[in-house]
Structure formats: C-alpha cells, structure tokens
C-alpha positions as CSV (number, residue, x, y, z in Angstrom):
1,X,34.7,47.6,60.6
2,X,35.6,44.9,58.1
3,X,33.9,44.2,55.2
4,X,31.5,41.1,56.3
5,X,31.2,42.7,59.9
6,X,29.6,46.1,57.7
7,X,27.3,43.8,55.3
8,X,25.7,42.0,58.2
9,X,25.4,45.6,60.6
10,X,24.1,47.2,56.9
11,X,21.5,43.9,56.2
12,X,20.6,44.4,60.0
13,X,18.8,47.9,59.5
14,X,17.8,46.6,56.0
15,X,15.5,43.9,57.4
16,X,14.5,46.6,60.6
17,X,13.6,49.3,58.1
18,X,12.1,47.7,55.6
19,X,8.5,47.2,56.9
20,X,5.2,48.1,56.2
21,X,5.8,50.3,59.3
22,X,8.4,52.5,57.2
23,X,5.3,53.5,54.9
24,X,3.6,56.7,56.9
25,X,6.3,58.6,57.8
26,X,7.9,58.5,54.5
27,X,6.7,59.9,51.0
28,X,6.0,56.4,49.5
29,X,2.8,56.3,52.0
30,X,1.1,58.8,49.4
31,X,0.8,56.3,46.2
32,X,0.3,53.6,48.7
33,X,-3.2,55.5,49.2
34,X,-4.1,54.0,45.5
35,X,-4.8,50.3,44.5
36,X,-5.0,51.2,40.7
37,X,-1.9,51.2,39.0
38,X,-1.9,54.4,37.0
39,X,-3.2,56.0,40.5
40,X,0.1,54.8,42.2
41,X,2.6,56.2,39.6
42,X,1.4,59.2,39.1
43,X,0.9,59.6,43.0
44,X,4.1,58.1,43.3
45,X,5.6,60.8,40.7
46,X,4.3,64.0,41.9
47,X,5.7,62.6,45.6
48,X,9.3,62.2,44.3
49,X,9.5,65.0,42.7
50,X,8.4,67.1,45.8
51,X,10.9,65.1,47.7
52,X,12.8,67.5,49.4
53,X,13.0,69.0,52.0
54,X,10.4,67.8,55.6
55,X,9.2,64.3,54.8
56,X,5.8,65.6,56.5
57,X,6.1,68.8,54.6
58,X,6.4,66.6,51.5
59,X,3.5,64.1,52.1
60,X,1.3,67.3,53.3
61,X,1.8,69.3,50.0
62,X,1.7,66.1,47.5
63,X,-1.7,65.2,49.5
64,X,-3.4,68.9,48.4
65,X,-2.1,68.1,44.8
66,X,-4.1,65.0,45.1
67,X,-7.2,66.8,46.7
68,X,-7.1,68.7,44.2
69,X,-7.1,65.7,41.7
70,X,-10.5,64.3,43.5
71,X,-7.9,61.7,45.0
72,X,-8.2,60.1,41.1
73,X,-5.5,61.1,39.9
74,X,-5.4,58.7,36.6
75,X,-9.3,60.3,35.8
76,X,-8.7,63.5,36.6
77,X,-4.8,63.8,34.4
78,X,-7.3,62.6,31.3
79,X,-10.3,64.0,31.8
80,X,-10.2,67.5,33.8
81,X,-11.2,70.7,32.6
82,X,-9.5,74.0,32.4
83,X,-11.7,75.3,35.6
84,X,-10.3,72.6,37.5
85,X,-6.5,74.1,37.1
86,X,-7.9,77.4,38.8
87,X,-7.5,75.8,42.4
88,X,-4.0,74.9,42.0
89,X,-2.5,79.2,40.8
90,X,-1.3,79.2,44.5
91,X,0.4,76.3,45.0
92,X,4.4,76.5,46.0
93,X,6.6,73.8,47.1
94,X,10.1,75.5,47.8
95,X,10.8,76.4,44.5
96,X,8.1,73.9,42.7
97,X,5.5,76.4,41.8
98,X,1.6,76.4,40.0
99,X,3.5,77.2,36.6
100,X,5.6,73.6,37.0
101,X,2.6,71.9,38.7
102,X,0.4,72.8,35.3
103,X,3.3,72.0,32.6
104,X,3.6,68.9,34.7
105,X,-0.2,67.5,34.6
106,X,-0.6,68.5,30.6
107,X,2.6,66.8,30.0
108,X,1.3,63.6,31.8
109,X,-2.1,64.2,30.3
110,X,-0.7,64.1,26.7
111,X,1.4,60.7,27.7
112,X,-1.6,59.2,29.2
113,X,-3.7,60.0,26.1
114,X,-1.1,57.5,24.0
115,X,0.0,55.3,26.8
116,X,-1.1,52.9,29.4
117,X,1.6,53.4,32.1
118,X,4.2,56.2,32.8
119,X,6.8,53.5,32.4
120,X,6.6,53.6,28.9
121,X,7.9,57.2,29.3
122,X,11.1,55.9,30.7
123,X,11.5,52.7,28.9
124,X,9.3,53.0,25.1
125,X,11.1,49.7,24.4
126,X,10.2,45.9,26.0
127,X,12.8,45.8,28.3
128,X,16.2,48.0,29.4
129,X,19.3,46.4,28.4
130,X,21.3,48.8,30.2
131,X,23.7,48.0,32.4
132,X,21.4,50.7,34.8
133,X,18.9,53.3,34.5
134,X,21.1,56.5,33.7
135,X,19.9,55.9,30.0
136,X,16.8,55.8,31.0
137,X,16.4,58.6,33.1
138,X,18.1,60.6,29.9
139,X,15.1,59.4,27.9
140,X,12.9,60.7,30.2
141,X,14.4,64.0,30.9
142,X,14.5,64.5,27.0
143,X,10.8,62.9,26.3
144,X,9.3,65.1,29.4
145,X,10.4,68.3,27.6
146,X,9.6,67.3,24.3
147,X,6.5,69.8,24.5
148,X,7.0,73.7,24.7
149,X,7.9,74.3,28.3
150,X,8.8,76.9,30.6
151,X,12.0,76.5,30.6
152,X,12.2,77.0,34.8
153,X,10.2,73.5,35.0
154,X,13.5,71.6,33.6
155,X,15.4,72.1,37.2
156,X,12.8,69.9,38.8
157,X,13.4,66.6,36.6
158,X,17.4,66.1,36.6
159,X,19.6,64.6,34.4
160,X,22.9,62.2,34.6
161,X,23.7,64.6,31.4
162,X,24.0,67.4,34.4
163,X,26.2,65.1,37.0
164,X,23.2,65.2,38.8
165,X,22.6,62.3,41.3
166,X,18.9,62.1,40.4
167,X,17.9,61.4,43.8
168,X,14.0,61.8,43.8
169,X,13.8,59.5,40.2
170,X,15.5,57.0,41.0
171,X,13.9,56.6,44.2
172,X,10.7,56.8,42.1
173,X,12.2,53.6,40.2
174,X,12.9,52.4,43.3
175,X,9.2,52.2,44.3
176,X,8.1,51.0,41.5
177,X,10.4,48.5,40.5
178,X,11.6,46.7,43.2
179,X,9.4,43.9,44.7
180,X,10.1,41.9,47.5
181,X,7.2,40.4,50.5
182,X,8.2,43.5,52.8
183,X,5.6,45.1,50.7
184,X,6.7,48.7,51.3
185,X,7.9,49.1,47.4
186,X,5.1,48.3,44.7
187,X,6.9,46.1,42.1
188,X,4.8,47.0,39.2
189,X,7.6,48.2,36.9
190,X,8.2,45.2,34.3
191,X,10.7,46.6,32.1
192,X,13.9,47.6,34.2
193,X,15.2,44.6,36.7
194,X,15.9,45.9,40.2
195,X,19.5,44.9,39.6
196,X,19.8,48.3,37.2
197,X,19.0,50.6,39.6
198,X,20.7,53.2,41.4
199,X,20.8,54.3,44.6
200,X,18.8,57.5,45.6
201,X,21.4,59.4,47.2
202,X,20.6,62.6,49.1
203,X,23.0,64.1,52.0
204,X,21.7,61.0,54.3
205,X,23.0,58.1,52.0
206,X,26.0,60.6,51.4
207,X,27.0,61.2,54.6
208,X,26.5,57.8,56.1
209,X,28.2,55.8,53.3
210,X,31.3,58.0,53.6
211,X,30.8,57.5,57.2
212,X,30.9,53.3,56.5
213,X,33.8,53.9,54.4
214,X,32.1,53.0,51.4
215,X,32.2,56.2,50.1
216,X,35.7,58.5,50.4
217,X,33.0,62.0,49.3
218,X,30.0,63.3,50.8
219,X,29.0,65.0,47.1
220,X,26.3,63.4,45.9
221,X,26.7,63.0,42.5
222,X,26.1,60.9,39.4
223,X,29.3,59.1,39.9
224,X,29.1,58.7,43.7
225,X,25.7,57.3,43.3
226,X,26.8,55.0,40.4
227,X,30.0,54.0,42.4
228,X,28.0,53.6,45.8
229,X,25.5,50.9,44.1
230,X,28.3,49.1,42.3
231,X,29.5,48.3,45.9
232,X,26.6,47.3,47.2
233,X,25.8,45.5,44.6
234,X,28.7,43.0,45.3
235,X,26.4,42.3,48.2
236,X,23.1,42.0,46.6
237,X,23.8,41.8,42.5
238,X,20.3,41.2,42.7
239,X,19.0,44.4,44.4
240,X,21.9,46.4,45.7
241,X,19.3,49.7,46.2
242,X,17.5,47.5,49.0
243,X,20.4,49.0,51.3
244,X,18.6,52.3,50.9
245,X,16.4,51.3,53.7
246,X,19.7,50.5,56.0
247,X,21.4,53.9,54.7
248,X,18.7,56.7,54.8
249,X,17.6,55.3,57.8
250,X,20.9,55.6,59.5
251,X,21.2,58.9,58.8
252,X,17.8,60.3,58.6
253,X,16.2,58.0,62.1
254,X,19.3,57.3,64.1
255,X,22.0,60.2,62.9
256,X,24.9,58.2,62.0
C-alpha cells in the first residue's frame, strides 16, 4: 500500500487500540493498580522487566511481587525488613530469579533513600537533550549496576551498548512518558519529551513493520528500533511510539 494509504490503516488501529479497554490484558494494568506516583513506577518497573513471555503470565507473576510488597510498593522498597525478603527465595520468572528480584529491590531502595522518583535514575539532569533515550537508557544500565551485583542480574536490564533493542525499557518510558486523554499511558515523566522515544520492539512490532514494508529485517535490534521510530516519526514528530498501539496490536491481537 502507498505511503498515506499505510498512515491512515496504521492511525486506524492507533485510535482502536489505544483505549482504556487496552489496560487489563496488557502489563501496564499492573501500575495502573496505584494512584501514587512512586507506586506506579516501581509497579510499572518490575512489570517491564518481567515482560516477556504470556502477557497473563506476566501480570500474574509481577502481581505476587506486589503481594509480597503489601501492594505498597513505594513503603515497602524504603522501609521493609530483612524477614520480609524470606517470602520472595522462591520466586522465578523464566530466567528472572529470587537472587535478581533481591539485587533489584536494594538497588531501588538505595535510589529511593536519595531520590524522589526513579526518573532521576534515567535522567539525573533537568531535562534530556538527546536527540532520544539511548543515552539515557546507558545511564541507567551503568547507574543500576553501580552497587556490587551479581553479575547474572545485568542480562535483565539491556543496553544500546549491547545492540540490544531494549524492548521492555523503553516501553517502560513509554508508559511513563507519554501523555495523551486515551489515558492508557501515565504521563508523569517530565524530563524526556515523548518525541525522544523509541519504539519497544519485540518479534510483534518486528514482524509486522517488515510486513508494512517499513522495515526490510525482522531482527529486532537497536538500529531497527531506532530506524523504525525515525519513520514513524515523519508521521507523528511529536509521538511517533504512539503507533505501538497500531503495531503490537497487529501482530499480537489480529496476526498480521
């Protein structure tokens, strides 16, 4: 199909998919369980990074994390004590296991301790000035591992460093950057513009993009995704990750 023929079939899906009826199905209904901010990030963290694999499978396992957090997360990150941990020596998400799920919380305990929101962990300055977020998801990647670590716990935040796509953080940012009245993504990200983010690509996006012919490889990658959103974003320089909703869809609702 031609090129204007593609935008309006892509901003079709967009407008269909993009509705507060998107929310249960998907991971994002777990931070939108939380009205307090810190609550929704770090609900909104631990759901991306168990992002793969069974959306239900995902949203099942995040939701005993929380459990085990007393469904306050914020509280519990700051003020649990060791005892507390004990519950959580089982857990295993595919390869996400207790000994991540513990570096992960004292991490975010020690950021929380100096910081009012885990944006500051991807941005420490007043704004981004960027051109997009793959500086910023460096930052992170480097200021998560700061601490002593086990050193199997890096696999489970990537890097751009790596060629990695970075699917599950930059469909973090997504949620909690972009803001629009659909009110399925939260908007309470101040510091990057939704125009700097980048598309979260798994084998859905990848497959139905080079399907579109906006894509000419299925690899999800760093440069696909980067190359994928620079498209798009001739579209909407505003927002070009919008079309997530049109793309995932297509792939993971109606098998394009």
């Amino acid at each position: 199909m031609d090129e204007q023929t593609l935008k309006s079939f892509l901003d079709e899906r967009l407008a269909r998919y993009n509705q507060p009826a998107f929310i249960p199905a998907d991971p994002i209904c777990i931070p939108h369980r939380f009205s307090k901010k810190q609550d929704i990030e770090i609900a909104g963290f631990f759901a991306a990074t168990l992002a793969w694999g069974r959306r239900s499978t995902i949203i099942a396992n995040t939701g005993r994390i929380l459990h085990w957090m007393d469904d306050a997360p914020h509280q519990f990150i700051l003020q649990h004590l060791p005892q507390d941990l004990k519950r959580m020596l089982g857990f295993a998400h595919r390869t996400f296991n207790a000994t991540d799920l513990l570096y992960f919380i004292e991490r975010l305990q020690l950021h929380y301790q100096q910081h009012a929101s885990l944006e500051d962990a991807f941005v420490p300055q007043a704004a981004l000035t960027a051109a997009n977020i793959g500086p910023t998801l460096i930052h992170f990647h480097n200021y998560f591992f700061a601490l002593e670590h086990p050193s199997r716990s890096r696999k489970h935040l990537s890097t751009p460093l790596r060629g990695s796509a970075c699917k599950r953080l930059c469909m973090l940012l997504r949620w909690m950057v972009r803001n629009d009245s659909a009110g399925v993504d939260f908007g309470i990200w101040q510091k990057i513009s939704a125009a700097q983010l980048i598309i979260p690509m798994d084998v859905h996006v990848a497959r139905v993009a080079c399907r579109l012919g906006l894509l000419a490889s299925e690899k999800a990658s760093w440069t696909t995704a980067t190359a994928l959103t620079d498209k798009l974003r001739h579209w909407r320089p505003e927002d070009p990750v919008a079309y997530d909703f049109a793309l995932f869809s297509l792939g993971a609702e109606e098998h394009l």
